[in-house]
N, C-alpha and C positions, 0 to 999 in steps of 0.2 A: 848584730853590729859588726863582728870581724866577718862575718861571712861577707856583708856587703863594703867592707874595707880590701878584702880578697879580691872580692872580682872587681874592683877598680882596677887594680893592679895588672897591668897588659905582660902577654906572652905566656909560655907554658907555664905548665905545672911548676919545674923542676926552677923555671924564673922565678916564679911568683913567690917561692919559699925560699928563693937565696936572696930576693929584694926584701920579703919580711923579715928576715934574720939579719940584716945588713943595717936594716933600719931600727929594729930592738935594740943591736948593738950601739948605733949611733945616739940612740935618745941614752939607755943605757950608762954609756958613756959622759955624756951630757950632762944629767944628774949629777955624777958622781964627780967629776971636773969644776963646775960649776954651781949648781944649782944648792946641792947638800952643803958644803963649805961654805954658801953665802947665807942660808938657813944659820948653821951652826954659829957662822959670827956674832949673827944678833939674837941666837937665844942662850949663848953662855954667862952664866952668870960674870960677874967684875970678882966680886970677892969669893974664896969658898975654903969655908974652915972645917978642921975636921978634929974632932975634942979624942 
């Protein structure tokens, strides 16, 4: 599967791993901006008590 994600990816070698690291980064990023924090909103409990 990454292998045939790789060679989609046009230009040399040296391109090809600074586009997939670019792009790790940006999903990455993504997540953690958006995706985690809208997760987290709706599975925090409302109440939470601690005896």
């Amino acid at each position: 599967m990454y292998a045939a994600l790789f060679g989609i990816i046009p230009g040399p070698l040296w391109l090809r791993i600074l586009i997939s690291v670019i792009v790790v980064g940006a999903v990455l990023f993504a997540l953690a901006g958006w995706v985690f924090p809208f997760i987290d909103s709706m599975m925090t409990p409302a109440q939470v008590t601690v005896n």
